[in-house]
Structures are given as C-alpha cells and as structure tokens.
C-alpha positions in Angstrom: 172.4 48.8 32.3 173.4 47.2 35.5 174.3 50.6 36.7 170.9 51.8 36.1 169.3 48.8 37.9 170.9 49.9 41.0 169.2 53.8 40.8 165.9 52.2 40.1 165.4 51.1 43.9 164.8 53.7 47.0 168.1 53.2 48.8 171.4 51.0 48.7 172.1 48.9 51.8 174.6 47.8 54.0 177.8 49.4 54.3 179.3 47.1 57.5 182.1 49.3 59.6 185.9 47.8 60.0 185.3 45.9 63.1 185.7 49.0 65.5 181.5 48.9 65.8 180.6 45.7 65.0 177.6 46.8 63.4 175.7 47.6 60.0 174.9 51.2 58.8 172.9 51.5 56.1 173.4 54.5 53.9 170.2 55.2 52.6 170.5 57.5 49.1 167.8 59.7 47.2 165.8 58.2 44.9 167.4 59.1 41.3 165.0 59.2 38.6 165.1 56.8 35.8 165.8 59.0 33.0 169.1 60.4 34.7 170.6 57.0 35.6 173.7 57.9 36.5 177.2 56.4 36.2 179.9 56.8 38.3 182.7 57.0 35.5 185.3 54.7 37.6 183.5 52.2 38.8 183.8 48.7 37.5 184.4 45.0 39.3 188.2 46.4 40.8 189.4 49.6 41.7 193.0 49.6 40.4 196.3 51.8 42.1 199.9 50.8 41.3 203.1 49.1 42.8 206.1 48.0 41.1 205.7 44.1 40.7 208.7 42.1 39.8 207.5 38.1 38.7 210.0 35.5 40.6 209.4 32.7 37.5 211.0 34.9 34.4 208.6 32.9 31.9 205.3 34.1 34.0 203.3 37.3 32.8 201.7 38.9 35.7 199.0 41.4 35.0 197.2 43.5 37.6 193.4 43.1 36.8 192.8 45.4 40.0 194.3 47.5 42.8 192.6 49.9 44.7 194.4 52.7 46.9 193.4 55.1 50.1 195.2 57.6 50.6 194.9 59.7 53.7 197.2 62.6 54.7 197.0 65.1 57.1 199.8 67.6 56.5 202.1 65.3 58.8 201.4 61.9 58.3 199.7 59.7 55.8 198.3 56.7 56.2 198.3 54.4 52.5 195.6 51.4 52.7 196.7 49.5 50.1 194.8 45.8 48.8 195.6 44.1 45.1 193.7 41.8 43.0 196.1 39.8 41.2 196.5 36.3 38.5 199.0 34.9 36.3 198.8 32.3 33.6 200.6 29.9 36.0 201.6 29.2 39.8 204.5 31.6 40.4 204.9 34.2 43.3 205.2 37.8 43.0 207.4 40.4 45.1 206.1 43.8 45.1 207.8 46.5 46.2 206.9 50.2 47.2 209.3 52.5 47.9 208.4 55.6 51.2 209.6 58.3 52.2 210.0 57.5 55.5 210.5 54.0 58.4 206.4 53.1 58.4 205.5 53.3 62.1 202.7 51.4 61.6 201.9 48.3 59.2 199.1 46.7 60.1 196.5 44.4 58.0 193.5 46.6 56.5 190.2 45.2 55.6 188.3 45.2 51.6 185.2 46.6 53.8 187.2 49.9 54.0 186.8 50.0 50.1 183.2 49.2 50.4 182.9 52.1 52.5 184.1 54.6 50.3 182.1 53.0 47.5 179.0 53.6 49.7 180.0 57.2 50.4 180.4 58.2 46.9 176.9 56.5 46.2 175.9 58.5 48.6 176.8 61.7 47.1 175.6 60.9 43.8 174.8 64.9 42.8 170.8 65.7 42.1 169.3 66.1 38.7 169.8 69.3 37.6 167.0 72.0 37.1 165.6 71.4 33.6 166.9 74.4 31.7 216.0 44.1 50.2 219.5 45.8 48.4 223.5 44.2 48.7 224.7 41.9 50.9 227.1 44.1 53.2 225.2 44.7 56.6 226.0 48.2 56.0 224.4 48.0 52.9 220.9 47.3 53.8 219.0 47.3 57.0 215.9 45.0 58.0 213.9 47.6 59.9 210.6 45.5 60.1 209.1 41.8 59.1 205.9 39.9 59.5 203.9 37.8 58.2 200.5 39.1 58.1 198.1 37.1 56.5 199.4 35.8 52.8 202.1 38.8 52.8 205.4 38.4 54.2 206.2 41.8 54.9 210.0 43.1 55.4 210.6 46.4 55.4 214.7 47.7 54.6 216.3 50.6 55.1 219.1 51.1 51.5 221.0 53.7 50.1 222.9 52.0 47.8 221.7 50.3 44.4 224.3 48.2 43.0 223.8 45.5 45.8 219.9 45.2 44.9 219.8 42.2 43.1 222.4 40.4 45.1 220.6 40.6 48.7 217.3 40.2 47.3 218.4 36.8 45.1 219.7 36.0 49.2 216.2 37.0 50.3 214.2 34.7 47.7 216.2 31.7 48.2 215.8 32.1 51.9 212.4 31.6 51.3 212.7 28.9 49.3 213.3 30.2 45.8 216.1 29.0 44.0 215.4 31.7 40.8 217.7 34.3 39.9 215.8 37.4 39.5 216.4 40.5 37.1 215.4 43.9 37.7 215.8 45.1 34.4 214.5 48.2 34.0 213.5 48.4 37.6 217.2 49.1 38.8 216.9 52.5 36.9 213.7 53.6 38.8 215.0 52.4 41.9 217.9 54.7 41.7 215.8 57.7 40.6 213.9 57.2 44.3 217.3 56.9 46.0 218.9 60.4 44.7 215.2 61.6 46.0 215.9 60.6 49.6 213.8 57.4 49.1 215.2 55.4 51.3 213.2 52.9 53.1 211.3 49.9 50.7 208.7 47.9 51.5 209.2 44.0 50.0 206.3 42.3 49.9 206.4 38.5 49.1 202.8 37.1 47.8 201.9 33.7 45.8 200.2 33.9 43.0 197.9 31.2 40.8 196.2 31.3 37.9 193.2 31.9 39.6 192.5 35.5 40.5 192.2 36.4 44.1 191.8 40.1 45.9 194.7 40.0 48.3 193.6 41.3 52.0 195.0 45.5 51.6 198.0 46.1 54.0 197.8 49.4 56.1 201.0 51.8 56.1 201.5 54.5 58.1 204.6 57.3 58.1 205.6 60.4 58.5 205.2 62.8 55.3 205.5 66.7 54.8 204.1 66.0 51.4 200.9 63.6 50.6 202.6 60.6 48.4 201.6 57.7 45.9 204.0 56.0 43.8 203.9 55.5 40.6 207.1 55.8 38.7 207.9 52.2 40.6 205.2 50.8 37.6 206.8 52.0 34.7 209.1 49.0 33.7 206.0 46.9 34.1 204.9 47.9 31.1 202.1 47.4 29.0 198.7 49.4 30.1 196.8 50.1 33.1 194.4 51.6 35.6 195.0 53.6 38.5 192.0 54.8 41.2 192.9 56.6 44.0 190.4 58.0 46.8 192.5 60.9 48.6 191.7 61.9 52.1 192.9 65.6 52.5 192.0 67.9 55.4 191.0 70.3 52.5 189.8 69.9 48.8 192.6 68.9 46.3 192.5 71.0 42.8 195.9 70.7 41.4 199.4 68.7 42.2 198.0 65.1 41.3 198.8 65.1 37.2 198.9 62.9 34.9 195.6 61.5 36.8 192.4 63.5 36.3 189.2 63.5 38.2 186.5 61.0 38.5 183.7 62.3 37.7 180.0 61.6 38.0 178.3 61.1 34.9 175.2 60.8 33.0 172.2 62.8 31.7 172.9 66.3 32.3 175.4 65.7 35.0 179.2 65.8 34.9 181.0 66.6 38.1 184.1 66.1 39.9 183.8 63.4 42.6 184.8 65.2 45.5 183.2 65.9 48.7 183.6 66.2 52.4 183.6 63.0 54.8 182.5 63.3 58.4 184.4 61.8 61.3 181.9 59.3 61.5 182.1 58.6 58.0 185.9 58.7 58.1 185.8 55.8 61.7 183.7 53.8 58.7 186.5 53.4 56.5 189.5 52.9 58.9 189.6 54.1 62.6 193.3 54.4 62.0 192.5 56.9 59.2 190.0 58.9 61.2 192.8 59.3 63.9 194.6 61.3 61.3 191.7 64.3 61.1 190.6 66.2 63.8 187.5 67.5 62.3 185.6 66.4 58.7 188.0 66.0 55.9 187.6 65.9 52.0 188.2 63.1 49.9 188.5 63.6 46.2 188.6 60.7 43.4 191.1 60.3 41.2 192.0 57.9 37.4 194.5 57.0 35.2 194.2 54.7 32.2 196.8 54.4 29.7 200.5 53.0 29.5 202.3 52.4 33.0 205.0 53.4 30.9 204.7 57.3 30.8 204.2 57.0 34.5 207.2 59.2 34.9 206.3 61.0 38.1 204.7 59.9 41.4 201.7 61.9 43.3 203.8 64.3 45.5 201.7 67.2 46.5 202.6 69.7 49.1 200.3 72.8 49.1 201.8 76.1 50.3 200.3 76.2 54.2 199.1 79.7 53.4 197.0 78.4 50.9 193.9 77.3 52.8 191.4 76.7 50.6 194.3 74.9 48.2 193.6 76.7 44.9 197.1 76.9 43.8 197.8 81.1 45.8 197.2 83.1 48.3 194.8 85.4 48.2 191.9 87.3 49.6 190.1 83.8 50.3 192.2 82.5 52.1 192.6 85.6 54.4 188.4 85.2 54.9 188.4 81.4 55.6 191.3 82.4 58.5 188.8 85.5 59.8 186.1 83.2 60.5 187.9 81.2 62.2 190.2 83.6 64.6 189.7 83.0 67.9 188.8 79.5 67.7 190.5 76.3 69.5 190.0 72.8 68.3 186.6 71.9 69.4 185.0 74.9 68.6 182.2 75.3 66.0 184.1 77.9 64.1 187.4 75.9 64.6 189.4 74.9 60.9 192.0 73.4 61.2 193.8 74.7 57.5 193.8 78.1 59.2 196.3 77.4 62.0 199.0 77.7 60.3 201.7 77.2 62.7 199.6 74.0 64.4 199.7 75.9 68.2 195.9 74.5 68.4 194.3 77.7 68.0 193.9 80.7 65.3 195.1 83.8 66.3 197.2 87.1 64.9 200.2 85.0 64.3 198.7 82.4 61.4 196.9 85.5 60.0 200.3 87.4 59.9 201.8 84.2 58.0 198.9 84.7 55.3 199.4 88.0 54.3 203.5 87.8 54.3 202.9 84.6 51.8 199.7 86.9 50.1 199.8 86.6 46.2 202.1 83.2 46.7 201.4 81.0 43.6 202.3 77.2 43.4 
C-alpha cells in the first residue's frame, strides 16, 4: 500500500546529483492512475549485491540485510560502485573481499545518492497503462599493490597467485591491525582457488567494523580494465544461508542473455509486467557518477537485474562478453545487426547517426571495414 501512496501524487521529487553540479533535479513522472498502482518488483528498504564476507570473531553471525551494486561497462573497462548495509548480533569487524580481473586503476569513495539516482530513473520510466483490451607470507607470494583508508574502509588491494599462504598473511594482516583472532576460511579457500586457475589474480581486502546496529556503509568506486562485463558471485557461496542480489547494469547496448541464474526485474501490477530496462542519457548517466558517464560516449542502457534464493548455488559469477558483431546483443548475427551498422556508415563520434556498437574495430568511425567484420561473423550464435 505504501507503494501505491507514492503513484497517487503528480510527480516524485528530488533526485540531488553526486556533487559534480551541486544542484537538485527533480524528475517529474506521469501521473499513474489509481487503479494500476504499480510496483516495482525489487524495490524494498535495501537493494542487495554480493561479496564474500568472512567474520573476524568466529562466534559472530554476520548477515547482509542489504547491498546494492552498479555496474557499468563499456566493452573495455568497467566501473563497479559498490555500498553494503550490514549488522551482526555483536561488536565484531568484518573483512570482505572481492576478487577482479584486473589491478583497479581507480578506487575512489562513491556516494548512496548514486543509488538514489537510479531509483529515480527507473521511477521515471515506470511503463503507461496499457490500452484497455592478502595471501602467504613470502614477498613473492603476495604483493600490496594499493591501500587507503577511505572513510570506515581500510582498503588494500594485493596482487596473489598462490593459495596455500592465504590464511597465513592475512592472520599477519589482522593482527597488524590490531586483531589478535585466528581466522578460518573454510570453505572460502576452495572458491578462492577456483578464481585463481581463472586468471583472478588481484583481491580487494576490505577491513570494516561492524555493531549490532545496522548501518549502510558509504559504496566504494572500482574501476579496471575488462574485456568481459563482471560481478562476483561465486565469492558468496560459503556464506551460506539465503540471499538477495540487485544489480543495475550499465551497458552501451541492451543486455538479453549472459547474466543467469539472475532474472529481470520487472515492473509490475495491473495489466503490466515488463522487463526493467531502458536507455539512460548522458545527462542522466553524470547523475549517477561522473566517473560512470566517462565510460559512454553517447546514451547507454541499463537493465535491472535479481536473485533470491541460497548463496549457495551461486556457482558462477556474471561474466558476459557479447560477440562484437552482435550489435543489437541478441545472442547472433544476423540481418539486424547488418541494418543497425547501415544506418550508421559514415558516421564519426559526434554525429547524429553515430552508434558506437557498430564500430567494430573502435577506429572512431563506421565504415566498409566493421561492415565487412559483420557479415564474416553473419549467422555467429553465442
């Protein structure tokens, strides 16, 4: 019923921008009738995503009541806007960890307001009523590539290819910091190896205290290099017990397949049930992070994503890497994708007809070359 409080007005108010305006923009949405009142099928007091979270005090149980993810990936890099809300049932401290693909180039605080922003934008395109009708302690072993303390995270970032010193340079890690507790990875070790024989080889530690009290933790910004768009989840499994995901991707293009075992978020109510998935402007995309918007050099898409059930059949993280033929990203190249590439030929960034999914070969323009590339990869299937 709350939900259908909020449709009853004219507009909702107030989405503030990340500090690169200063400003307010209001984002003003159509008036919804009463008798459709509808509900956005994910939203509730958090928006959750996942990281591997490894208690310091062994008698603590730490549950993740919320996290909330942005993902934003432009063929090349990605950007991962990441922000947790956290308790336990006693004082303890909690070491996350998130395994990349890649040495971050950039990690940088992020603000909750980027969040708000999205949540605004997908208000915003609520759909009309329709017609009636650390590891070991050998120097060679592990390599500190980045720390600092920003805000109540102590970041450190390593560089490891080898497991079996894990738990003994982290144990080193935690007492340097003041915490005399052995800590077990149990099942953790496993998963951790499964990244490494992937060519996962960089980790990000990420040291936060925890009370029984539940606070949203400030989201931390990463950005790296990435031929494939990323989002961990195997890292979750030992947690056990069940959870919620949400993840907003930012795509140059609209994402249909490659993101399993998550599903859609939809919209939903009376007479309406449809993906949440729609296209961002670059205004809309400086709203949420100018460090995301950066990434795009035209609108992009961004597509909702859930999962609720047990961490434990997490098996598989979100790696998806479309064939670059494959413009419109349906899963093969066909006669589509040779039409989206037409309209555009000719074009150079900055022009009207300019797409940026039909330069294949990222020259900055569209020409015979990328339409060549289509038509040797024609009938192509993921």
């Amino acid at each position: 019923m709350k939900a259908c409080s909020l449709l009853m007005g004219d507009h909702v108010g107030g989405l503030r921008s990340n500090g690169g305006k200063g400003g307010k923009v209001f984002v003003h949405l159509r008036v919804v009738p009463l008798l459709l009142c509808v509900l956005l099928s994910f939203i509730v007091a958090s928006v959750w995503a996942d990281r591997g979270m490894i208690p310091i005090s062994p008698e603590v149980s730490v549950y993740e009541p919320g996290q909330k993810a942005i993902v934003a990936w432009n063929g090349r890099e990605e950007v991962l806007l990441l922000s947790t809300d956290v308790s336990s049932v006693g004082n303890t401290a909690v070491l996350e960890i998130l395994p990349l693909p890649s040495n971050p180039s950039r990690v940088e605080n992020g603000s909750l307001e980027s969040f708000e922003v999205v949540q605004g934008l997908i208000w915003s395109h609520l759909p009309p009523p329709p017609p009636r009708g650390y590891f070991g302690n050998e120097a060679d072993q592990v390599k500190v590539v980045f720390y600092e303390k920003i805000g109540m995270h102590g970041i450190t970032v390593v560089e490891v290819h080898d497991v079996s010193g894990f738990v003994a340079w982290m144990n080193g890690f935690l007492a340097e910091n003041g915490f005399a507790q052995q800590l077990s990875l149990q099942g953790f070790e496993v998963v951790i190896g499964d990244y490494m024989r992937r060519g996962f080889y960089f980790y990000v530690l990420d040291l936060i205290e925890m009370s029984t009290e539940q606070k949203s933790v400030e989201p931390i910004l990463y950005k790296f290099e990435t031929s494939f768009l990323y989002y961990p989840l195997l890292i979750t499994s030992p947690t056990g017990g069940d959870g919620k995901i949400t993840l907003f991707l930012i795509t140059e293009g609209p994402i249909d397949y490659g993101y399993e075992p998550l599903t859609k978020a939809r919209y939903v109510g009376l007479e309406v049930s449809q993906p949440i998935q729609f296209e961002v402007s670059k205004e809309e995309l400086f709203l949420i992070d100018p460090r995301i918007d950066e990434l795009f050099q035209d609108k992009a898409w961004m597509t909702a994503l859930l999962y609720d059930g047990p961490l434990g059949k997490l098996t598989e993280d979100v790696v998806f890497k479309p064939l670059a033929e494959d413009l419109n990203v349906d899963g093969k190249v066909d006669i589509r994708d040779i039409a989206m590439a037409a309209k555009a030929f000719g074009s150079l960034p900055g022009d009207p007809r300019w797409d940026s999914r039909s330069d294949i070969n990222k020259d900055n323009r569209v020409d015979i070359i990328d339409i060549v590339s289509i038509a040797l990869h024609f009938g192509n299937t993921i």
